[in-house]
C-alpha positions in Angstrom: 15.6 -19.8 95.1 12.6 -18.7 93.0 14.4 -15.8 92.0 17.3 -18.1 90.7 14.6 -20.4 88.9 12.3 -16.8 87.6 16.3 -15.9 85.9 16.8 -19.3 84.4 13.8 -19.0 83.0 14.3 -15.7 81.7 17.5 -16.2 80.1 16.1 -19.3 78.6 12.9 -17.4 77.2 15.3 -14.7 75.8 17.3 -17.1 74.3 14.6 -19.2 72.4 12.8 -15.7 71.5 16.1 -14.6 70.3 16.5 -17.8 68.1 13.1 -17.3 66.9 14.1 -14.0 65.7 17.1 -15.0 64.1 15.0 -17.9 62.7 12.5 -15.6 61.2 15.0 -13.2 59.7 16.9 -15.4 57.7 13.3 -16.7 56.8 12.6 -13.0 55.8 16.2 -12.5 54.0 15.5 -16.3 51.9 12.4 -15.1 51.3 13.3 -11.9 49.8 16.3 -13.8 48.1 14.5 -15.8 46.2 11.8 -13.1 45.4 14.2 -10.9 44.1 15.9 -14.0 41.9 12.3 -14.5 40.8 12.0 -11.3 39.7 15.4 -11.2 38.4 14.8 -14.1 36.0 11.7 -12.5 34.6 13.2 -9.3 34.1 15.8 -11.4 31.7 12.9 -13.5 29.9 10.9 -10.1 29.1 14.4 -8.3 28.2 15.0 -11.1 25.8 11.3 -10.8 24.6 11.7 -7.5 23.9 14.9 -7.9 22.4 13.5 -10.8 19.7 10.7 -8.2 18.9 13.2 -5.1 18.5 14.7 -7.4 16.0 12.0 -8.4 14.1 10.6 -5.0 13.9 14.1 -3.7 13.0 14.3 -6.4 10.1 10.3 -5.4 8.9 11.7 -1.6 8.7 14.5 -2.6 6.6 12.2 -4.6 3.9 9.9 -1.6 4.0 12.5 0.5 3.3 13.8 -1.5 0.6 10.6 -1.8 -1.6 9.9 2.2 -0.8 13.2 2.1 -2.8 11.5 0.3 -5.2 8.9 1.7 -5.1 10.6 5.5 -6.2 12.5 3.8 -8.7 9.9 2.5 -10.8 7.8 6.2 -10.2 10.7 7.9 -11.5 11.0 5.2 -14.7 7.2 6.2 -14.5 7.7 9.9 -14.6 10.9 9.6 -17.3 8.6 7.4 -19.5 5.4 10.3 -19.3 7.8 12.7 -20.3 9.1 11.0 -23.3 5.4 10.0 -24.1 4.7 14.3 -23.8 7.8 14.9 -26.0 6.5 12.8 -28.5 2.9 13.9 -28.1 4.1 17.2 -29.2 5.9 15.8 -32.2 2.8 14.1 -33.7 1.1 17.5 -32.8 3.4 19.4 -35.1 3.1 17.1 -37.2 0.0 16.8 -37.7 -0.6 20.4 -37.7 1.9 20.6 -40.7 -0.2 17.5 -42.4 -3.3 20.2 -41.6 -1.9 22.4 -43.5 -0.6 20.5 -46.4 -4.1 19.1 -46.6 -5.8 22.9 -46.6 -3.2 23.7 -49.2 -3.9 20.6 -51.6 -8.0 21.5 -50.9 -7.4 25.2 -52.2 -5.4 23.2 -55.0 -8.1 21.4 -56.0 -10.3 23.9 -55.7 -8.3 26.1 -58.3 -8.3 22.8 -60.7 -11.5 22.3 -59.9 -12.8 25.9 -61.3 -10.0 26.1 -63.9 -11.5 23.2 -65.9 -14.8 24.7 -65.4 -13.5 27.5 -67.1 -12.0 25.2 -69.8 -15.0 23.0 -70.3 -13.4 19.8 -69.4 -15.1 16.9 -67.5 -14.0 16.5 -63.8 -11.6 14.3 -64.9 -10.0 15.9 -67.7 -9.7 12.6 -69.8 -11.0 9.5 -70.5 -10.5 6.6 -67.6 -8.7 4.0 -69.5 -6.1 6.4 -70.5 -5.5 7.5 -66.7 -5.6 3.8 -65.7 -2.9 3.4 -68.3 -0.4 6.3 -67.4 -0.7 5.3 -63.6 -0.1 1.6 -64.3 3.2 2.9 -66.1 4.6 5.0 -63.0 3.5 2.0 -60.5 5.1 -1.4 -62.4 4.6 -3.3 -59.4 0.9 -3.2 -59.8 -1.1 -5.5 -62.5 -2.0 -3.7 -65.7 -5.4 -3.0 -66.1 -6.2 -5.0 -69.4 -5.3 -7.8 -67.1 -7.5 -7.2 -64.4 -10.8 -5.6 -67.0 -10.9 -8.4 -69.1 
């Protein structure tokens, strides 16, 4: 008989370990479930995170990009505009190189008058002021004549 009762009570133990065990695996497996849902769902929030910030960095690239454009448009306007400026810098150069020269040639001019009425004798003016007043009033009308303006 007590072997009868030692077997009940083994195949009971067994059983209500047993049940324990399946009780504490699906424990484990919710447990692990939800963990992995958990870890699931932040995986998602961070994927979207870094998704929103892909974007925006995307979107700052593009405006860079756009006013680099910008940016080289207005240094070549720049660079077009120095070259006219060195194209025309050369112009007034020659220019006023030729004006240099026309100067130095009406110098040596009125150097030759200059000694040519010291030869003569003549004042530096050659004649009288009132009479040079006159003859320029007559080839310039527009200006006042000068018994107007000597009175």
């Amino acid at each position: 008989m007590d072997e009868a009762i030692g077997a009940y009570y083994k195949v009971t133990a067994e059983d209500k370990l047993r049940e324990l065990e399946r009780s504490r695996h699906y424990a484990e497996m919710n447990r692990s479930s939800s963990m992995n849902y958990a870890i699931q769902g932040e995986r998602e929030k961070w994927k979207g995170v870094v998704a929103e910030k892909d974007a925006t960095l995307a979107k700052n690239a593009a405006a860079l990009a756009q006013k680099d454009t910008v940016i080289a448009t207005k240094d070549t306007a720049l660079t077009e505009n120095a070259i006219a400026l060195a194209q025309k810098d050369t112009v007034i150069a020659t220019k006023n190189t030729a004006l240099a020269e026309k100067d130095a040639a009406l110098a040596e001019n009125a150097a030759l008058i200059a000694e040519l009425r010291a030869q003569l004798g003549e004042k530096p003016w050659g004649r009288p002021i009132s009479r040079f007043l006159a003859t320029s009033f007559k080839a310039f009308p527009q200006c006042k004549s000068p018994q107007s303006s000597f009175v």
